[in-house]
TORDRENDO-462230 format. One line per 10 residues: their letters; for each residue x, y, z of N, C-alpha, C. Coordinates in pm, whole numbers. Each point is the difference from the previous one (the first is absolute). Example, Ala and Ser with C-alpha at 12.3 -4.5 7.8 and 13.67 -1.06 7.14 Angstrom:
2
as) 1319,-569,780,-89,119,0,90,120,0; -35,105,-72,82,119,6,-77,109,73;
***
This chain:
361
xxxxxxxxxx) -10580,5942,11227,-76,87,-90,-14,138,60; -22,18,115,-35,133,85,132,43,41; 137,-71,-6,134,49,-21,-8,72,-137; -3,-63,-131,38,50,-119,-84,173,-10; -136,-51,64,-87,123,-22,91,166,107; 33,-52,85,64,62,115,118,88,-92; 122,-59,-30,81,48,-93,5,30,-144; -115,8,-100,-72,21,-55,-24,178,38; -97,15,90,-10,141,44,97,82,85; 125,-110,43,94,143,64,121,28,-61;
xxxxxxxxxx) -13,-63,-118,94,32,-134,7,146,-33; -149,49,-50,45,171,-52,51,68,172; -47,-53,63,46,89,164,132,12,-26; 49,-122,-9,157,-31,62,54,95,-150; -13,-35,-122,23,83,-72,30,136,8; -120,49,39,-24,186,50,110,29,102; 15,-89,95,96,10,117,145,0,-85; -12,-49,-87,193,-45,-18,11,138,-91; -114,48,-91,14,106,-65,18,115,94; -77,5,65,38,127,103,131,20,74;
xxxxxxxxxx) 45,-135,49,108,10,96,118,13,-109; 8,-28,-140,80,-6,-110,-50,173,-13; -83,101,6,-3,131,-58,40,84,154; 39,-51,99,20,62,145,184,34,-11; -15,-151,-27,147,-23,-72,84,111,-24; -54,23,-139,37,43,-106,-6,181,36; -85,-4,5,-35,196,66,100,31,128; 1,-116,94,93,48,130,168,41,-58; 4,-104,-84,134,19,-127,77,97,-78; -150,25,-70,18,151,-56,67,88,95;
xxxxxxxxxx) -138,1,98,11,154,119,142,-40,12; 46,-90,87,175,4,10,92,54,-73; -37,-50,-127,145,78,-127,-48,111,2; -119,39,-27,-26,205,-22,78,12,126; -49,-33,102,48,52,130,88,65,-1; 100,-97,-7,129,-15,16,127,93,-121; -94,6,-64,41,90,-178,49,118,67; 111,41,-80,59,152,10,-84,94,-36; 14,97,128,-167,89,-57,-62,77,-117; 161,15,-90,-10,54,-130,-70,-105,-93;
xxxxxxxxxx) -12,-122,39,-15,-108,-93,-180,-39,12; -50,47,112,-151,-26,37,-60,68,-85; -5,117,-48,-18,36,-119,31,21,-101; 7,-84,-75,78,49,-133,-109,17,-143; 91,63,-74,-33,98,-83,-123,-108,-120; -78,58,-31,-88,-54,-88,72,-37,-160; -57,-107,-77,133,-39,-72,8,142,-103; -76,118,-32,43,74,-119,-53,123,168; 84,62,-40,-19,116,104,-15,180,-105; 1,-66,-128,-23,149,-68,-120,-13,-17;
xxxxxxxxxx) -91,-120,-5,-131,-4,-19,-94,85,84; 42,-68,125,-137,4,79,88,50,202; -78,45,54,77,14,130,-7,-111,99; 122,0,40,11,-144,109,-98,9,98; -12,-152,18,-145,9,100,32,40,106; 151,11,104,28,71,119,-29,159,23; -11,45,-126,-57,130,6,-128,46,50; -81,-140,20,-140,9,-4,-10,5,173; 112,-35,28,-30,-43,203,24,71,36; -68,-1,69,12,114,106,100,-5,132;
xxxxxxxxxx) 20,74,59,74,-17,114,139,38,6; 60,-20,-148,125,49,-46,40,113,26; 138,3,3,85,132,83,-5,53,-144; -10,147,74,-34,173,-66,109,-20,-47; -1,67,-149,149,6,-97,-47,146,-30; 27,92,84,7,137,-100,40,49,-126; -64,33,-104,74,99,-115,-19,72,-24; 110,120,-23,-10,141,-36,-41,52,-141; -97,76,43,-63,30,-154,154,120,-71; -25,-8,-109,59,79,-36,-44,83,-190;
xxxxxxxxxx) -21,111,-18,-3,21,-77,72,94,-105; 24,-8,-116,89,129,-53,-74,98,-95; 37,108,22,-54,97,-46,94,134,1; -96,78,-111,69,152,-51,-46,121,91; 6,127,-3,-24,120,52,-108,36,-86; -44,-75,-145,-114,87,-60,-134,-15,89; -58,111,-34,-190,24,94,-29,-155,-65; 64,-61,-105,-114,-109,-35,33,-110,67; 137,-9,30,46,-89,120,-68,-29,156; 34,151,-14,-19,71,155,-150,-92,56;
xxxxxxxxxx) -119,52,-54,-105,-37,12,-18,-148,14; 14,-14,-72,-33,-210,-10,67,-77,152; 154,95,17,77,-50,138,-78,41,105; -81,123,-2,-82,29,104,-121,-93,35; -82,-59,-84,-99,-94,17,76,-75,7; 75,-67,-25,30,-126,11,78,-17,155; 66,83,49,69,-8,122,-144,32,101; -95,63,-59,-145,-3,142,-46,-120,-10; -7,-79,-78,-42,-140,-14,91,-104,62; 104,6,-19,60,-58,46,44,19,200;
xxxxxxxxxx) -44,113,7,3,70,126,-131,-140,80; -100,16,-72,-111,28,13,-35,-160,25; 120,-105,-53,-34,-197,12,114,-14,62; 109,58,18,143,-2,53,-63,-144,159; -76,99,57,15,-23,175,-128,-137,-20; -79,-6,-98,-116,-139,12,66,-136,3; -122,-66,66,-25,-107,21,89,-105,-163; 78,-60,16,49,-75,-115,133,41,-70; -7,166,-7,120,72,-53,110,-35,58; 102,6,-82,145,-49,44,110,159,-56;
xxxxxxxxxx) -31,90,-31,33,133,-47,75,20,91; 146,13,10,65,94,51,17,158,-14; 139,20,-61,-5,157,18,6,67,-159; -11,146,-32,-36,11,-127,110,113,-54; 25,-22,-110,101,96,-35,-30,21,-152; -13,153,-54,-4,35,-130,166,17,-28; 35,-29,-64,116,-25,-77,6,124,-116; 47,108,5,-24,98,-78,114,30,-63; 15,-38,-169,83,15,-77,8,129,-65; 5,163,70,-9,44,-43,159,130,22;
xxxxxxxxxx) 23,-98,75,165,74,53,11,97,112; -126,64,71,-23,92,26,-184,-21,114; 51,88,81,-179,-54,115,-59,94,-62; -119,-92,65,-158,153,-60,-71,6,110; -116,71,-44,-87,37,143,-125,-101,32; 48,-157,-41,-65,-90,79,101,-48,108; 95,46,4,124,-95,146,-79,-4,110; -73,66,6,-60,60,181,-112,-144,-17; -14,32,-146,-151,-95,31,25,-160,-20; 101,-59,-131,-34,-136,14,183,-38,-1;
xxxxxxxxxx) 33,-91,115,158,-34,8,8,-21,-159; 138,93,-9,36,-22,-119,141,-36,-2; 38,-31,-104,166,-34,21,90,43,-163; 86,158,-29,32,43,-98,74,-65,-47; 23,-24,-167,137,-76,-59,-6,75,-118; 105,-20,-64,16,68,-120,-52,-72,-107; -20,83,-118,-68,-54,-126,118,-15,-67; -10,-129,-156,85,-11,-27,101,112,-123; 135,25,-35,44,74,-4,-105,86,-127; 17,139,-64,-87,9,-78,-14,-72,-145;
xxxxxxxxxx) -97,11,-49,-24,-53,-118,36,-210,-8; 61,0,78,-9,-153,19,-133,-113,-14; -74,60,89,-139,-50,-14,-120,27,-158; 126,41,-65,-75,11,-165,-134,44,26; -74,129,82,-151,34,12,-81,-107,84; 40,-125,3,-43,-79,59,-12,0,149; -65,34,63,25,38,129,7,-117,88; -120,-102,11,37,-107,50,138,-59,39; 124,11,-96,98,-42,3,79,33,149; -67,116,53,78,34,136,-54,-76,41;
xxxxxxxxxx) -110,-82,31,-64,-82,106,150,-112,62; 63,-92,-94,62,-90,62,114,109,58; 78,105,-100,98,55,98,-62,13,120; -91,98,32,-38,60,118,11,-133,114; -55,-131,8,-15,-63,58,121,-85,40; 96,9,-127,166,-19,45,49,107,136; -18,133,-32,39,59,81,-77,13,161; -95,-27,-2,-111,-8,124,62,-96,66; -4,-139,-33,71,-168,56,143,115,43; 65,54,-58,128,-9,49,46,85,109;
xxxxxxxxxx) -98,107,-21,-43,95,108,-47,19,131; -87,-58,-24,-93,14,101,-19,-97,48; -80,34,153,3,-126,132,-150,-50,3; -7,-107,-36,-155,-61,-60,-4,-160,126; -66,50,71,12,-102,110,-78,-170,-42; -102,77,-65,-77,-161,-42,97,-66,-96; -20,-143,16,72,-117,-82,-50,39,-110; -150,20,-48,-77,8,-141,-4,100,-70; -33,46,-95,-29,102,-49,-146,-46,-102; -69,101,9,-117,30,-109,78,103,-79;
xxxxxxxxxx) -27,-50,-169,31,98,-85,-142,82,-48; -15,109,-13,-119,31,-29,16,147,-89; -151,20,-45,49,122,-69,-122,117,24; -9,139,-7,-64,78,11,-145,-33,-27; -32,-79,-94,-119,25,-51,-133,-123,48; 99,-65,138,-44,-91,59,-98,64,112; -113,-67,31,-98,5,140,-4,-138,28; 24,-11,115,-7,-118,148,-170,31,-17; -25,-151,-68,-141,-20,72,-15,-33,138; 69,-112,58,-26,-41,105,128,-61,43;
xxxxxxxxxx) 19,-41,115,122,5,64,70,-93,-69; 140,-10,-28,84,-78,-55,121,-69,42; -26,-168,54,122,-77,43,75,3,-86; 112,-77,71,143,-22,-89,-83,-136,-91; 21,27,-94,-19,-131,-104,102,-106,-91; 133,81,61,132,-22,-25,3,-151,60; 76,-108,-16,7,-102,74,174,-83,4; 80,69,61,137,-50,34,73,77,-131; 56,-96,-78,89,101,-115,-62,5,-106; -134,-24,-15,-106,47,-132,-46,79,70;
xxxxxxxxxx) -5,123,-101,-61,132,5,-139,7,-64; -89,68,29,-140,-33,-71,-22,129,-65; -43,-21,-162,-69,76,-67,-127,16,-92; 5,92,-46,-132,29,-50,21,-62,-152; -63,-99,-57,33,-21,-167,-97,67,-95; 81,103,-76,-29,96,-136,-41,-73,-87; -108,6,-90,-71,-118,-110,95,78,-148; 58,110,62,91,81,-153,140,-45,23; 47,-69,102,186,13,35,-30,-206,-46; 63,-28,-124,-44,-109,-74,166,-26,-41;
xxxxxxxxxx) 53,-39,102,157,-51,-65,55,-80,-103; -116,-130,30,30,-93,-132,-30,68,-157; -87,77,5,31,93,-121,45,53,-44; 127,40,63,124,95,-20,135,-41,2; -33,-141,-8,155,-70,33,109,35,-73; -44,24,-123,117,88,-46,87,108,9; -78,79,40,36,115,81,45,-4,134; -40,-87,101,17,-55,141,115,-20,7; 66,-96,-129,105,-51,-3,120,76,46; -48,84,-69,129,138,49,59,-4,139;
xxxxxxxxxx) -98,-33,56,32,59,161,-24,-121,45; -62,-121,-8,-22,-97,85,81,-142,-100; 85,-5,-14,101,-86,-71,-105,-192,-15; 24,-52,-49,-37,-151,8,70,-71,89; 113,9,59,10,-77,106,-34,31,136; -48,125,27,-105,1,91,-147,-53,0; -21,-104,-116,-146,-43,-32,-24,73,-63; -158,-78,7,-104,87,-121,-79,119,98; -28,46,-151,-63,134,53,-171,8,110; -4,-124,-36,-135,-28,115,61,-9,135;
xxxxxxxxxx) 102,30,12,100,19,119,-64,153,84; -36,121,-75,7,82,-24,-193,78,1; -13,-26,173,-88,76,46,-80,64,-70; -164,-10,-30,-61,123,-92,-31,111,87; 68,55,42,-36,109,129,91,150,-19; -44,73,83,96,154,-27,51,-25,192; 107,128,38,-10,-13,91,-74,52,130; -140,23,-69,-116,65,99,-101,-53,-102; -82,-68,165,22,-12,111,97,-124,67; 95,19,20,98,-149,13,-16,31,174;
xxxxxxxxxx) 23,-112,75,47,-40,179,115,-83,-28; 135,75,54,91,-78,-26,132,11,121; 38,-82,45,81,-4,102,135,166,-63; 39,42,148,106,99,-46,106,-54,-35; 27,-103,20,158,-59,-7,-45,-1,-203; -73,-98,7,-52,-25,-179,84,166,-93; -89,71,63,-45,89,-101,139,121,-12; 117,-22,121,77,67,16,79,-71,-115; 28,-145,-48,39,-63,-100,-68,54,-119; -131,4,-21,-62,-20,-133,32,160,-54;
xxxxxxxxxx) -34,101,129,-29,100,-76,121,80,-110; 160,10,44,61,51,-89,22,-106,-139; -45,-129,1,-44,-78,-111,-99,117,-82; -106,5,35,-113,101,-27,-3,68,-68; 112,100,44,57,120,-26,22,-41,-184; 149,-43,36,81,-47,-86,-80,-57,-131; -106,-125,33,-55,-43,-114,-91,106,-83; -54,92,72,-107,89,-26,55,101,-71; 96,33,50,59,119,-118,81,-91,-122; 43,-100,-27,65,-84,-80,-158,-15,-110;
xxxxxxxxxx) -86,-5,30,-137,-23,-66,-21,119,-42; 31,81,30,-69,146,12,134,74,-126; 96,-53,-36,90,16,-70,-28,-94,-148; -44,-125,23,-19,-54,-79,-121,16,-73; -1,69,-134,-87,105,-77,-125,-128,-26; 28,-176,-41,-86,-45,-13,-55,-59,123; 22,31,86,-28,-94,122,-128,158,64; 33,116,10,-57,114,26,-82,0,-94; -44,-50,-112,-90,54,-55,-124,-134,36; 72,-123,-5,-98,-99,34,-84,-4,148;
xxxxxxxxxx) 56,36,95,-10,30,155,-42,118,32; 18,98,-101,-59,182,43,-11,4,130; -106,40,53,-11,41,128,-20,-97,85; 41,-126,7,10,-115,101,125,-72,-10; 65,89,-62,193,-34,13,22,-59,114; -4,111,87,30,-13,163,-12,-123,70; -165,-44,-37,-64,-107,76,97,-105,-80; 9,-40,-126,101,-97,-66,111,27,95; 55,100,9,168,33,83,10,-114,109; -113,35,92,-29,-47,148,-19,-168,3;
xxxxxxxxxx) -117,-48,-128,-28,-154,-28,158,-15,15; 77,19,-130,118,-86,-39,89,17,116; 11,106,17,130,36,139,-36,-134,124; -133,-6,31,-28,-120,149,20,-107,-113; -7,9,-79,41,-189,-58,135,15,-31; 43,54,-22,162,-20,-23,115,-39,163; -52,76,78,-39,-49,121,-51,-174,83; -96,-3,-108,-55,-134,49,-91,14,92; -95,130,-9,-119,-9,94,-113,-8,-73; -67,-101,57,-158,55,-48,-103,-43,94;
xxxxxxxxxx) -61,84,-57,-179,122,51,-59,-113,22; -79,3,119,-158,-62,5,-77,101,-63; -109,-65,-103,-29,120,-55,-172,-2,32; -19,156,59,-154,-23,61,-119,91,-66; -77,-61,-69,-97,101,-70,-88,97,72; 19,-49,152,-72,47,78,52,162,88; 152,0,-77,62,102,68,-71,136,-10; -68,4,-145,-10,157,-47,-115,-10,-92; -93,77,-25,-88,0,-147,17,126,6; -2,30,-137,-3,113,-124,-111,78,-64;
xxxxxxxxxx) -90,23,88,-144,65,-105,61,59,-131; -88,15,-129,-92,-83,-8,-5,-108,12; 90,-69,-55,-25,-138,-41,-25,-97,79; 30,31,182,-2,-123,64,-117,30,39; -206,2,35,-75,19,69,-49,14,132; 59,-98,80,-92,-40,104,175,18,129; -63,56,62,119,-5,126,54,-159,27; -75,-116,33,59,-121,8,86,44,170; 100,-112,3,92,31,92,109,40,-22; 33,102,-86,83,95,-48,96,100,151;
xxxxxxxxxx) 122,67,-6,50,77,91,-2,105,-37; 50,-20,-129,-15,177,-76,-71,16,-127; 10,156,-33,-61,55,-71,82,74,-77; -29,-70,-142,133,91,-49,-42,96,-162; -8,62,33,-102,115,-137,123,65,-40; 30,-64,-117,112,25,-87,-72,45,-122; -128,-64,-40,-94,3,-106,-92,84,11; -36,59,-59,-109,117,13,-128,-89,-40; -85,77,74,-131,-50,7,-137,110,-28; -51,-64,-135,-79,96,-68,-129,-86,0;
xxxxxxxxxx) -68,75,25,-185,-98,-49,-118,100,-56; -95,-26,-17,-120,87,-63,-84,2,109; -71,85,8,-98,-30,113,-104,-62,-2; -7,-113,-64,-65,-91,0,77,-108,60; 157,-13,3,90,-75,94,81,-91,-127; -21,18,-83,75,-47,-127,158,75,22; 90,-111,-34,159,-5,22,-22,104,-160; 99,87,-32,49,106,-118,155,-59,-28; 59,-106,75,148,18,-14,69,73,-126; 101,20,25,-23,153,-127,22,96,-61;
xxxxxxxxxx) -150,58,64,-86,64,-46,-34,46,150; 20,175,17,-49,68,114,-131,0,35; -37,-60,93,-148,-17,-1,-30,75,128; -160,17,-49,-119,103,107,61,0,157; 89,-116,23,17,15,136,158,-83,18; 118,69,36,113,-68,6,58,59,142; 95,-98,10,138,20,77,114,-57,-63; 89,71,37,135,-34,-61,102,101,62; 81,-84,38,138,91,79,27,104,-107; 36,-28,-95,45,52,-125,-40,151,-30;
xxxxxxxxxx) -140,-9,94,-47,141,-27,19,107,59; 93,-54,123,21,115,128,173,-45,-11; 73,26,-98,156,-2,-10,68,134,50; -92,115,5,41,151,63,-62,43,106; -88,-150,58,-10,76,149,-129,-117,87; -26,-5,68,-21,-131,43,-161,60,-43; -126,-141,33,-143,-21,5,-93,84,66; -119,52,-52,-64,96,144,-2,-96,87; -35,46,98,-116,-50,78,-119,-79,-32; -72,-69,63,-144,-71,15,-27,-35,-210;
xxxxxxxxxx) 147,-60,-32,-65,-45,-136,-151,-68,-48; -68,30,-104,-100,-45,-51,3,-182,42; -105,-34,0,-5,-177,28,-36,-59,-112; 67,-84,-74,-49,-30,-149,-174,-27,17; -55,-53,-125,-139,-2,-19,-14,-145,49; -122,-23,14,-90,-139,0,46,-118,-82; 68,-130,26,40,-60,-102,110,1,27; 90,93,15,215,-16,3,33,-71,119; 92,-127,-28,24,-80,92,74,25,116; -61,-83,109,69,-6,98,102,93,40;
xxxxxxxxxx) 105,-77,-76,159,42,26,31,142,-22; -53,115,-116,-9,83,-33,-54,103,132; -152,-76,3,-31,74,122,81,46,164; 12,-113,25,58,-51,96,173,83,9; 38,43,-170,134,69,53,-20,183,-11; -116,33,-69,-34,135,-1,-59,32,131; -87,-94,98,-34,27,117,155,-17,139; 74,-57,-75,149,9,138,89,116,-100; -10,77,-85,80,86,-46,-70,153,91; -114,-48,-1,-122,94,59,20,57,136;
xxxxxxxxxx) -10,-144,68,50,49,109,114,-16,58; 107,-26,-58,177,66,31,-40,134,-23; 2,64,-118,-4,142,-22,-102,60,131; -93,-27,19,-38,80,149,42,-23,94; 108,-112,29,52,4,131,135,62,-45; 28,19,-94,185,15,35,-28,198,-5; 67,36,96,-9,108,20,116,111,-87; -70,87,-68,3,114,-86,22,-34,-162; -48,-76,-18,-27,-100,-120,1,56,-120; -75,114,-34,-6,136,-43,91,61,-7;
x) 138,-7,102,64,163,-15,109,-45,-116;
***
């Protein structure tokens, strides 16, 4: 009886024991095969990689992947200006804690140097021949960047595509991850809605058009080898759109960004796509963990802090308004009420313009 009772109580023991030495097992097991795994294979890619960013991005410790910013731009004062803040900003997170920024080059499609060379590395190419670009100016963007790749000696593997009207909030890693390039997704660049038109350029046996990135190509991080492929694609599709009277009228002024989507899918690349790359005042509020700042949109309010979108209101900014010559100095600070993000980019426009020296002349 005091036997039965005996084994009775060292039943769950022996149990617990066989479970444990069965989960010692099993874990020593694992560790072996990861171990032993080809090191490309220890991490691998999350199953949708346009969604969301791979979790190896998140560790730390990983070897520095430099990329070169790069941006394109004209000789107009309205150019001029925006490249000037934006290259002090970028000056300004280049060397921090986290940044992965290599070296920076304005890409100037204007055939000809101006009197920023001294101030921000620039690199000249020609615009495309005349009247080609149908008024559309954008359209030099992919030439120019054909000719830059072919030109010029760009030491980083990566490239950042970027554009004038960008501010570096805070320092910016590579977010790129092996041969996906990471971008920013446009809630207006809507492919499956255009399949008809798409068709043109992106055939059906390359798939469907959900193939086909909702993104422009800024802000893109994309390996150089990639983009030395994609970009005379670029070119090519963008003026083929830009010819095609119904395809230009549906796309107006985001042709380009269509050019760039279809060109990396025809290709066979696609974007991790990160909401976190960029916000847009107005519409985006709150800084969040955003990199840039991108005021493409003018920003009007009442002074009571009421949005006017619009409608010129009691208190604005807008690039739009300084097209013949850059911003004063020490701009007004919107009123009580205007969000965050607004604030936050009239106070770093604020102070670029007092540090960059002769700002004024």
């Amino acid at each position: 009886m005091i036997g039965r009772k005996s084994i009775g109580r060292a039943s769950p023991l022996l149990l617990i024991l066989v479970a444990l030495a069965s989960f010692l097992v099993t874990y020593n097991l694992v560790i072996l095969v990861i171990h032993n795994r080809p090191r490309e294979e220890q991490t691998p890619l999350v199953d949708d990689p346009v969604i969301q960013m791979p979790t190896d991005l998140k560790r730390s410790g990983r070897t520095r992947r430099p990329f070169h910013v790069a941006v394109t731009a004209t000789d107009a004062p309205y150019s001029k200006w925006q490249c000037r803040i934006m290259y002090y900003w970028y000056k300004n997170m280049k060397d921090k804690k986290g940044s992965e920024m290599g070296g920076f080059t304005r890409i100037l499609h204007s055939g000809k140097p101006d009197n920023l060379m001294d101030e921000i590395p620039t690199f000249v190419v020609d615009p495309l021949p005349a009247g080609m670009d149908q008024g559309y100016i954008v359209l030099n963007r992919p030439w120019a960047f054909v000719q830059w790749l072919e030109k010029a000696t760009i030491e980083e593997d990566y490239i950042l595509m970027a554009e004038p009207d960008h501010v570096f909030v805070k320092p910016l890693p590579n977010l790129a991850r092996r041969s996906y390039p990471t971008g920013f997704p446009f809630f207006y660049i809507k492919p499956s809605e255009h399949e008809k038109l798409l068709r043109k350029f992106f055939p059906e046996e390359k798939g469907p058009v959900t193939n086909i990135d909702p993104i422009g190509n800024s802000p893109v991080i994309i390996q150089k080898s990639q983009l030395e492929k994609i970009a005379p694609t670029w070119m090519n599709v963008s003026l083929r759109m830009k010819d095609d009277k119904e395809t230009d009228k549906a796309f107006g002024w985001v042709l380009e960004m269509y050019g760039y989507a279809v060109a990396s899918a025809l290709h066979g690349v696609q974007h991790i796509l990160r909401k976190d790359f960029m916000i847009q005042p107005p519409w985006d509020l709150k800084l969040g963990n955003t990199y840039i700042i991108h005021y493409t949109y003018g920003c009007d309010y009442s002074l009571k802090g009421d949005l006017t979108y619009g409608k010129i209101g009691e208190w604005r900014f807008d690039k739009r308004s300084y097209l013949r010559g850059p911003p004063p100095r020490n701009l007004s600070l919107p009123p009580p009420g205007v969000p965050e993000s607004v604030v936050t980019l009239v106070k770093m426009v604020n102070e670029a313009t007092t540090n960059i020296p002769g700002w004024d002349d």
